[in-house]
C-alpha positions as CSV (number, residue, x, y, z in Angstrom):
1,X,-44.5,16.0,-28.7
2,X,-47.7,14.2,-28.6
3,X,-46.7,12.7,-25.2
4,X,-45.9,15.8,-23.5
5,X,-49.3,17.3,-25.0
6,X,-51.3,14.6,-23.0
7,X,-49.3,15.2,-19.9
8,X,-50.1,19.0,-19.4
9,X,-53.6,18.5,-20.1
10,X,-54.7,17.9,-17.0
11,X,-52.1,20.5,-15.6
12,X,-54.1,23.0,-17.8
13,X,-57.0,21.9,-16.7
14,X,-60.4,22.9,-18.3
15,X,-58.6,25.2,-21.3
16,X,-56.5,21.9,-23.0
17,X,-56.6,23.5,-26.6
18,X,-52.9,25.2,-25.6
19,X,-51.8,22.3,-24.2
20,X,-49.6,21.8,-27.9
21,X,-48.7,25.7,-27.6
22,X,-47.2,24.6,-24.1
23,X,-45.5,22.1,-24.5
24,X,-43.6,23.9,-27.5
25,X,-42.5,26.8,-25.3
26,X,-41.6,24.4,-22.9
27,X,-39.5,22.1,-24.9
28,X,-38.0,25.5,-26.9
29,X,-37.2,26.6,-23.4
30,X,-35.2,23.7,-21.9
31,X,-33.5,23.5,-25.2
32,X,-32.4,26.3,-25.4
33,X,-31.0,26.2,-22.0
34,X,-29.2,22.8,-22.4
35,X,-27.7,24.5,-25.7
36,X,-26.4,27.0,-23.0
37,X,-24.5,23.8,-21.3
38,X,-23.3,21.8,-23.9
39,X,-21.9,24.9,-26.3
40,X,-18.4,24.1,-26.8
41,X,-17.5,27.8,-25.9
42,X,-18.5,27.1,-22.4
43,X,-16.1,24.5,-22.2
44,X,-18.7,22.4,-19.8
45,X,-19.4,18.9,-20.9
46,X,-19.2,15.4,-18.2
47,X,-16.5,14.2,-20.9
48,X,-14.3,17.4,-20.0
49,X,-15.3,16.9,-16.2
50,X,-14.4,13.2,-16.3
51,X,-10.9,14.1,-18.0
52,X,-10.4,16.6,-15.9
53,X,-11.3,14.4,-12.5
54,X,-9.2,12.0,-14.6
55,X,-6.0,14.2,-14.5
56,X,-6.4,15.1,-10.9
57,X,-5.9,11.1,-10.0
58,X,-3.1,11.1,-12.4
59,X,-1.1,13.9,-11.1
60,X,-1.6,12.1,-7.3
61,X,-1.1,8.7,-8.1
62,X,2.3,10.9,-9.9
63,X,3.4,12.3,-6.7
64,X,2.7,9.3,-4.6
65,X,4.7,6.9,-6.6
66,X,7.6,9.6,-6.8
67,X,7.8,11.4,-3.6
68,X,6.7,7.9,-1.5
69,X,10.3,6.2,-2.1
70,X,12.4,9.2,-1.3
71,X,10.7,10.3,2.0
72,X,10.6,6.7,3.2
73,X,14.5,6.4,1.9
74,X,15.3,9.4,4.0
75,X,13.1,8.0,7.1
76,X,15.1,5.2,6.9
77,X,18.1,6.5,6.6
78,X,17.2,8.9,9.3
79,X,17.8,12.6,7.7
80,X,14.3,13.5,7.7
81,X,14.4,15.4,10.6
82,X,12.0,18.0,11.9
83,X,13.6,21.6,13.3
84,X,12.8,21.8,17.2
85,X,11.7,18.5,17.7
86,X,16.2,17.6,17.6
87,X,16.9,17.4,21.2
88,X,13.8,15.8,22.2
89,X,13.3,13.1,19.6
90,X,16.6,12.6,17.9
91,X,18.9,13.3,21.1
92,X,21.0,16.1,19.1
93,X,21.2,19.6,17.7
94,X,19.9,20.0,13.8
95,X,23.0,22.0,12.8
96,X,26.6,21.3,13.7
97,X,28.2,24.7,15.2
98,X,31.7,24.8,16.0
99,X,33.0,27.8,18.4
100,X,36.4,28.9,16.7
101,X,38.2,32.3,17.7
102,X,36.5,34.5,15.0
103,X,34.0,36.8,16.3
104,X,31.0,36.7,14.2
105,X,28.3,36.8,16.5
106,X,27.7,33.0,16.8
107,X,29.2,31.6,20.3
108,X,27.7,27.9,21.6
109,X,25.1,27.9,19.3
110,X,23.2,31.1,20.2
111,X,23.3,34.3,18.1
112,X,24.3,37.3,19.7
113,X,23.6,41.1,18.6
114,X,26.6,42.8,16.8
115,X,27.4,45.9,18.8
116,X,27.7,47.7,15.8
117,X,24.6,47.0,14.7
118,X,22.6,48.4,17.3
119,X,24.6,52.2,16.5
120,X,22.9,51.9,12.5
C-alpha cells in the first residue's frame, strides 16, 4: 500500500496527507469490483471461458471428422445431388415419375389441380 501512497501524491498534489485514505478507497473499490467477476455465482472466470472455447473446437473438430467421410462418400458416389440444378448439371430429373393409367393428378412429371378440389 505504501507504493500506491507515493504514486497519488503528486496526483493529489499540494494536500498529500490523504493520499493513504485514497489509495484505500481505491484499492476497496477495484476489489470489490473484481469480487463482482470472479464470484462463482456469476459463473465468469478465463478457466470457464477457456473450457467453454475448448468445447466449441471439440464439437467442430466432432462434426468434421464425422460428417466429412459421408458427404465425400456420397460425392463420390454421386447421390449428393442438389434439387433444380438435375437437368443442368447432372443431365436428369431428381425423382423418377412413371405415367401409369391411374388418375392422381401427376401426368409427365407435372402436377395438375384436382377438379374436385377447386369446388371445396
Amino acid at each position: 500500500m505504501a507504493s500506491l501512497d507515493a504514486q497519488l501524491a503528486p496526483l493529489l498534489g499540494a494536500n498529500a496527507t490523504n493520499a493513504s485514505a485514497a489509495a484505500d478507497y481505491i484499492c476497496r473499490q477495484f476489489s470489490a469490483v473484481s469480487d463482482r467477476f470472479t464470484d462463482t455465482s456469476y459463473a465468469v472466470d478465463s478457466t470457464y471461458l477457456l473450457f467453454s472455447a475448448y468445447l466449441i473446437v471439440v464439437i467442430v473438430g466432432w462434426v468434421s471428422v464425422t460428417m466429412g467421410p459421408l458427404f465425400y462418400g456420397l460425392h463420390k458416389l454421386k447421390l449428393l445431388r442438389i434439387l433444380g440444378m438435375d437437368l443442368t448439371r447432372h443431365g436428369g430429373l431428381a425423382y423418377v415419375y412413371e405415367d401409369d393409367s391411374r388418375d392422381n393428378g401427376v401426368r409427365n412429371g407435372r402436377a395438375e389441380s384436382f377438379p374436385a378440389m377447386a369446388t371445396i
